[in-house]
N, C-alpha and C positions, 0 to 999 in steps of 0.2 A: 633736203634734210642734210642736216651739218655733222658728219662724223669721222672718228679718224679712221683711214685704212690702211689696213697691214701690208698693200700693195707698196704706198710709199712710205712708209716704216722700214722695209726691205730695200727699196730702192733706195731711200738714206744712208743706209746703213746702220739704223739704231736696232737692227734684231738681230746682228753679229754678236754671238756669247751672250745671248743672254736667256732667259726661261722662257719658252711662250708655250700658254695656255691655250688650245685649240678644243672648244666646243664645238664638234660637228652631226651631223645627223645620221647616223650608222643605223638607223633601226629599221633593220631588212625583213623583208619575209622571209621565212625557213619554212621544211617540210617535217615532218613528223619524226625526222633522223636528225634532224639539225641541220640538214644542208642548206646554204642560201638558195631560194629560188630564184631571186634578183636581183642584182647588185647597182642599180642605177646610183643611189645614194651614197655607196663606198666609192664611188669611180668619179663622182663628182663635187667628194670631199678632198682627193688626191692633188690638186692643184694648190690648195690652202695648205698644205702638209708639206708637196715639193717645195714651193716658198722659201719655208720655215728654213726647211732644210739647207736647199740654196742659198739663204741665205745666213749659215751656220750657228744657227737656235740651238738650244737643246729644247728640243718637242715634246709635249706630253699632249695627248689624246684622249680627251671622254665623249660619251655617248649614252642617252640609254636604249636600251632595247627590252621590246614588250613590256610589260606591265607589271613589274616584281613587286614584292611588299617589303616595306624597307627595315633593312638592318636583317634581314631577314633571308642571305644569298643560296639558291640556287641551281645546279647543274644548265638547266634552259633560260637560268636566266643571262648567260656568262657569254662576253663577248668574243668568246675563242676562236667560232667559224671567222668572225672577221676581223680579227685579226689576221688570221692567215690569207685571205681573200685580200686585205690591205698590203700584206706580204707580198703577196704576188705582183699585185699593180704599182707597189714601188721598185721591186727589185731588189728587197732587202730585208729579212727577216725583223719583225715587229713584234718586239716580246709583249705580253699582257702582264701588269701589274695589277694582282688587289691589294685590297685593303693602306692605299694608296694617302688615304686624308692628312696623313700625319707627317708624311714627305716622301717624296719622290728621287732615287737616284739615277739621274740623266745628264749626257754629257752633251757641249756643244757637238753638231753634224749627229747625234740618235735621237731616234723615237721611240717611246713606249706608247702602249695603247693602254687606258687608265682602265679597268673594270666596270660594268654598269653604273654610271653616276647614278640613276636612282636605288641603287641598293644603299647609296648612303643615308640615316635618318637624318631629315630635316632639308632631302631635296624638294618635294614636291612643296613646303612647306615656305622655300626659302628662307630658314631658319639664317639668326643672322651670326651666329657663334660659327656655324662650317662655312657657310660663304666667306666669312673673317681668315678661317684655313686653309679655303681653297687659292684666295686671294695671296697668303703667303708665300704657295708652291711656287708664285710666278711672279717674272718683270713685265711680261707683255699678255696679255687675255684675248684672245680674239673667239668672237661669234663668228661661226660659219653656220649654225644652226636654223635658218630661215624657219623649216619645215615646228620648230620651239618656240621659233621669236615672239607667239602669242599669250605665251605661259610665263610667269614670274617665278625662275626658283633659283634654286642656289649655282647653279653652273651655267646658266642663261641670263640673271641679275644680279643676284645678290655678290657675286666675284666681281663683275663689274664696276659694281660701287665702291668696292675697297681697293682693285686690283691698281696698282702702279701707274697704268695704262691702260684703255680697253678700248679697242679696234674692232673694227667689221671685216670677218674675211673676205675672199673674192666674191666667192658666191654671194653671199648677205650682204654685199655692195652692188652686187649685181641687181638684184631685186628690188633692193631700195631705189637704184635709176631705174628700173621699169615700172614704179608704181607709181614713182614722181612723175615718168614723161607721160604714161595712160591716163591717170586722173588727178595729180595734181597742176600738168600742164600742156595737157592732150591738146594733139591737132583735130578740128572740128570738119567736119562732124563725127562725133565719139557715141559710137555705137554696142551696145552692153548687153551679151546673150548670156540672159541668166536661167538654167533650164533644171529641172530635178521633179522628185516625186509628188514633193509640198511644198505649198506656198507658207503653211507656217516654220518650214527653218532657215527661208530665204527671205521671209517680211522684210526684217530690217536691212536687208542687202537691198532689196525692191526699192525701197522707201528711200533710201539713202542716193541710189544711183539715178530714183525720179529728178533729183532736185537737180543733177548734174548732168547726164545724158542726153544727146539726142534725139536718139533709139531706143526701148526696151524692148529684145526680143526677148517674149516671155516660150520656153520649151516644155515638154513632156506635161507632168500631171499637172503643174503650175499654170500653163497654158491654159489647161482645161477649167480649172477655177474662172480663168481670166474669160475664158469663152460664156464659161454662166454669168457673168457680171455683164456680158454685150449683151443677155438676151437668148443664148443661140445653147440647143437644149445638146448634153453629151453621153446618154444611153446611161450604160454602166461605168462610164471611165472611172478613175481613179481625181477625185478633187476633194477640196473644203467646203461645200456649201456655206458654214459659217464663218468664211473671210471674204465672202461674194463682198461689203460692203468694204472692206479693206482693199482690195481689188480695184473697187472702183475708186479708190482715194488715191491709187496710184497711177491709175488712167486719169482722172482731175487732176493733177499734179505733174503730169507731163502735158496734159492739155493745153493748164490755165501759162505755159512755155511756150508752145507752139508746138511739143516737141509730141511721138505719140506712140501709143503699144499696140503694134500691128496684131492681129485677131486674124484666126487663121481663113482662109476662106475655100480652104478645101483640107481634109482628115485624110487619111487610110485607119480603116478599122475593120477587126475581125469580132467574132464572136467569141475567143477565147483566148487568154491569153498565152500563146506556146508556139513555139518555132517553125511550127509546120501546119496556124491556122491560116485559112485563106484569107489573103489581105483585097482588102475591098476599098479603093478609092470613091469617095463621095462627096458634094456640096457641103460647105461645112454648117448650112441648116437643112442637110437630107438626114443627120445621125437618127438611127434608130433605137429604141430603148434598150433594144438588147447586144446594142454594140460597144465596144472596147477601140476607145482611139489612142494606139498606140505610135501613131507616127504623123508631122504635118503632112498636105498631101503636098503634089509635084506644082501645081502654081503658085501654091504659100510659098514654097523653097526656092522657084524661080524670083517673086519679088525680091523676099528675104538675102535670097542671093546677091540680086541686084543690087540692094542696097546697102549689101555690104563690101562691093567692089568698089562705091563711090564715098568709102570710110574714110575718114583721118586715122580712127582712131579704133581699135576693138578689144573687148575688152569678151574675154568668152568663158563661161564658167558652167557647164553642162551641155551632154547631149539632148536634141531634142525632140528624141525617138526613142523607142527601145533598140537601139543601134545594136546590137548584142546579135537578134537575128536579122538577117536577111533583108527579110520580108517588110521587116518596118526600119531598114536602116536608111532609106532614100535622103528622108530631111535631113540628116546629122550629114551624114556623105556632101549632100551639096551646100552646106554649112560650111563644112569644113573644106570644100574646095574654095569656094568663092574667097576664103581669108587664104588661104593658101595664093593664088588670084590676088587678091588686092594689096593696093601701093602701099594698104593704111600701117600703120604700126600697132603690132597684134600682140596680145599679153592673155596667156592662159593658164587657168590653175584650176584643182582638180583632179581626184583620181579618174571617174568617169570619163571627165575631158583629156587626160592624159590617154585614156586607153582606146577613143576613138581616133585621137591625133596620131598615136603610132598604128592603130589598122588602116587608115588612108592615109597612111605614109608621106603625112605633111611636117613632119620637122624642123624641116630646114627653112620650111616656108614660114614657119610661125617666128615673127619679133621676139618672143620671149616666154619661154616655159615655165611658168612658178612652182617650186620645189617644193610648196608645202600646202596642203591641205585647210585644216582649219587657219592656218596663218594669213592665207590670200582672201579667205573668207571673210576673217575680219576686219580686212584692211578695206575690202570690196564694200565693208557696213560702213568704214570711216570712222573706224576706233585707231586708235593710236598702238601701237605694238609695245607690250611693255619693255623687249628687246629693245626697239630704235630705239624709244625715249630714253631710255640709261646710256645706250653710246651716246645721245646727241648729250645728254646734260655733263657727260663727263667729255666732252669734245670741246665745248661749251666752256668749259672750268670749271 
């Protein structure tokens, strides 16, 4: 995909004095006081901001944070914690401006941090009269926003269309090469662990990665659907009975390829489901009625493993266990080593997948972390990103 980046913008020298607009994704969790509990997402907006800087911009910074109703500001909704928290990590105090729509005063080498964009009306709406304004504030617009790029509104699109310019920051060029080298031009064989509680809000991710995959490892309660479509009975677990036939349209579908959705052939399952029920390894046609399969067992993980050491390509979006305790973290754990382990080139996204990838302390091992949630989701179905599309058509001419 064809788009400008603010990397050689900067390295040209066309973003000396002039305005750039920085859409990034600041929307952190807080505790009950307001404090950040976690700051990954400020800390790795900080490089598209130093840039700017470096490269003697006058900066201005939006974001939203939580779910405000617009036109409508209050106290929690306000980007103040981070502010200061961006503060720190530049080394340089970062004043907050509201009520910012109507102009901005910023000098080249400063940054403001703009107010929650969506407190303005007509963000979530992308109304086309503020995006027309936002578009003003600025010579240069860059997305860093990946974690948005799914959504069409006025600081994400609609600035884009009218903005001077509009560039992808580091980050949101980042992602763009790791979706392009996993599936639009992945080394084979390209392998796609898609795992969660249902198979109805990963269908069309199913469906979509049938047509392209080598592999479908199907995980957790999706798995289990997939196990009633072989045949092979699952107590009480958690499934859809009524997508057993969609199930099967996606096992046909990597069949009628050559290609095919491994079925577990051994579980661990307890009788209930809680931290400290005894986990019970079993044939994956010994399940009894009254069992709960909360995790593959240890020969599933050993294939599974294996085959994913001899990947080109991995594409991983859920754990495939209740990795959370213990007792049923086995499968996710040896998941997540074997890509840690393999040569292939590894692409994950995912709060869930984020948060067993840092308890087995595979990071570094991972190709590429995707920053956003529903955003990788979509791309995972093979929808087009409203984000890319406006930088490519404004790239484009």
């Amino acid at each position: 995909m064809n788009v400008i980046r603010f990397t050689d913008l900067c390295a040209q020298g066309k973003a000396a004095g002039q305005r750039v607009f920085i859409r990034a994704d600041l929307n952190v969790p807080q505790d009950d006081a307001g404090h950040i509990t976690e700051d990954t997402r400020i800390r790795a907006s900080v490089p598209c901001i130093q840039l700017a800087l470096d490269a003697g911009a006058a900066v201005m910074v939006t974001s939203h944070l939580g779910r405000p109703t617009e036109g409508e500001f209050k106290p929690e909704d306000s980007l103040a914690p981070v502010a200061r928290r961006l503060g720190e990590l530049l080394g340089r105090e970062v004043p907050l401006v509201a009520n910012w729509v109507d102009g901005v005063d910023v000098k080249p080498g400063q940054v403001v941090l703009l107010e929650n964009c969506r407190v303005n009306k007509g963000e979530k709406k992308n109304d086309e009269a503020l995006a027309r304004k936002l578009a003003a504030l600025t010579d240069i617009y860059v997305n860093d926003a990946f974690g948005t790029a799914h959504r069409a509104e006025a600081t994400t699109y609609g600035i884009a269309q009218f903005a001077k310019v509009a560039a992808a920051g580091p980050l949101l060029a980042a992602e763009i090469d790791a979706i392009t080298k996993a599936l639009a031009h992945p080394k084979r064989p390209l392998v796609a662990i898609v795992a969660g509680s249902k198979v109805s809000t990963k269908l069309t991710i199913l469906k979509s990665l049938s047509a392209n995959v080598d592999q479908l490892i199907v995980g957790g309660g999706i798995a289990n659907t997939f196990m009633l479509a072989a045949g092979l009975k699952i107590g009480k677990s958690l499934a859809e009975p009524d997508l057993i036939d969609q199930a099967k349209a996606v096992i046909e579908s990597m069949r009628a390829r050559g290609a095919d959705v491994p079925i577990p052939v051994d579980v661990v399952t307890a009788k209930t489901f809680a931290a400290d029920a005894p986990a019970t390894v079993k044939a994956a046609n010994d399940v009894a009625d009254d069992d709960l399969i909360l995790d593959i067992g240890p020969k599933t993980a050993a294939i599974l493993a294996a085959q994913l050491r001899e990947a080109g390509t991995i594409v991983w979006n859920g754990p495939v266990g209740v990795f959370e305790f213990d007792a049923f973290a086995g499968g996710t754990k040896a998941i997540a080593q074997a890509i840690a382990e393999s040569s292939a080139f590894s692409i994950a996204g995912g709060g869930d997948t984020l948060a067993a990838i840092a308890k087995y302390g595979i990071e570094k091992q991972v190709g590429y972390i995707s920053t956003g949630g529903g955003a990788f989701l979509e791309v995972l179905e093979g929808k087009t990103l409203p984000a890319f599309e406006i930088l490519a058509k404004r790239a484009a001419g």
